[in-house]
N, C-alpha and C positions, 0 to 999 in steps of 0.2 A: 860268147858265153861257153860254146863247145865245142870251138873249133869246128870242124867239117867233119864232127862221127856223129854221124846222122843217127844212129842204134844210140848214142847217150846222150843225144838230144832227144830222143822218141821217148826212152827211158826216162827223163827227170819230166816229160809231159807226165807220163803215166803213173809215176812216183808221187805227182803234186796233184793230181784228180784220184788217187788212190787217198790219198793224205785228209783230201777234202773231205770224201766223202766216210772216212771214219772217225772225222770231227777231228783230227789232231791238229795242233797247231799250225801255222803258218807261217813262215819268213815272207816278207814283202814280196819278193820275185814269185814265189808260192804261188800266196792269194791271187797275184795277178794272172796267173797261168791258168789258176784251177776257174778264175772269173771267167775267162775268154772262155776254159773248156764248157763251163755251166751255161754258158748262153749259146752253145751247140751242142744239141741233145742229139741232133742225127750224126755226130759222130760218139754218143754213149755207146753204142754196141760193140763198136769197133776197139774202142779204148779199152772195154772188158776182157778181149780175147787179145793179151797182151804180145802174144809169140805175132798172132796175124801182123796186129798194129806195126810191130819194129819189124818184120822181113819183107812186108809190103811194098812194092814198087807201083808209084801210080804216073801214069804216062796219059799225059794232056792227048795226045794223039789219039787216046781210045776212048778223048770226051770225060777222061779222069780227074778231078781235085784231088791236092793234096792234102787230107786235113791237116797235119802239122806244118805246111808250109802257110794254107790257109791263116793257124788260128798264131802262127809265127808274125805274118803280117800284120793283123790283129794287135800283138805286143810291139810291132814295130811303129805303128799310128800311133797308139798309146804313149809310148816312149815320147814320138815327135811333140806332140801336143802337151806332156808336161813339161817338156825343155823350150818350149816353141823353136825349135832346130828341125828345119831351115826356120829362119825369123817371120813371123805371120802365119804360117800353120795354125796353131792355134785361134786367130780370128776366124781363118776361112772353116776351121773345123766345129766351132762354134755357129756359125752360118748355115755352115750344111745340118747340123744337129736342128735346127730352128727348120729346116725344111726336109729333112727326111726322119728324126731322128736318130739317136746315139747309135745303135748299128747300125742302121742300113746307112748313115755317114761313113761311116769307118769303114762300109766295103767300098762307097763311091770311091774313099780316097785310097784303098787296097790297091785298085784297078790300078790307079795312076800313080800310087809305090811301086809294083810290081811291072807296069811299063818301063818306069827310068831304071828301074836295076835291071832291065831285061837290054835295053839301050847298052848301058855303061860296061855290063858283059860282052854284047858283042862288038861292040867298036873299042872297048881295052881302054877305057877314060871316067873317069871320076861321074858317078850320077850327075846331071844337068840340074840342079834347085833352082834353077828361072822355069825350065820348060816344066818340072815337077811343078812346080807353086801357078803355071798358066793353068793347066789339066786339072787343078784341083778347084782353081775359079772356072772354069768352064762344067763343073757339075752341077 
């Protein structure tokens, strides 16, 4: 969507939850953005103090989330589930919705999005969609 600039990827977050919430209209990719931002309110504050939000470095090692990599995740389950890409995502995401529901599914299947990209990084190889699609039946 943005290549790897992180500052106009942070930007068009805060462009589309800016957007929202002065009622202006929407384009598809928008709504969905400003949707995931609306259903996390503990990053509302953050998202206000726009300069913080984009120069922000957040490091796992100090016990840190990312919100945008978070609510990124978020649009990346979304994505899988309306394509069903990898194939049956969708059943299993439906499943998990019938037993935790609609977010707290989408973080189950976060975890194990964010594992096989963390995989495929460091051994230099195409995400795994057998070992993704086992990880997601085993939630």
């Amino acid at each position: 969507m943005f290549g790897n600039d992180r500052d106009s990827l942070r930007r068009y977050y805060l462009q589309c939850w800016n957007k929202f919430q002065q009622h202006q209209p929407l384009d598809a990719l928008e709504q969905q953005i400003a949707s995931v931002v609306a259903a996390h309110p503990e990053y509302h504050a953050l998202l206000a103090q726009a300069e913080t939000a984009l120069q922000r470095d957040y490091l796992p090692e100090n016990g840190e989330t990312n919100p945008f990599l978070h609510m990124g995740l978020h649009l990346g389950i979304r994505e899988q589930v309306a394509t069903n890409r990898p194939a049956g995502i969708s059943e299993l995401y439906r499943q998990l919705v019938i037993k935790y529901g609609d977010h707290d599914a989408e973080h189950r299947m976060m975890d194990c999005l964010a594992e096989s990209i963390w995989l495929a990084q460091r051994n230099q190889t195409m995400p795994d969609e057998t070992a993704y699609l086992e990880c997601l039946q085993k939630q």
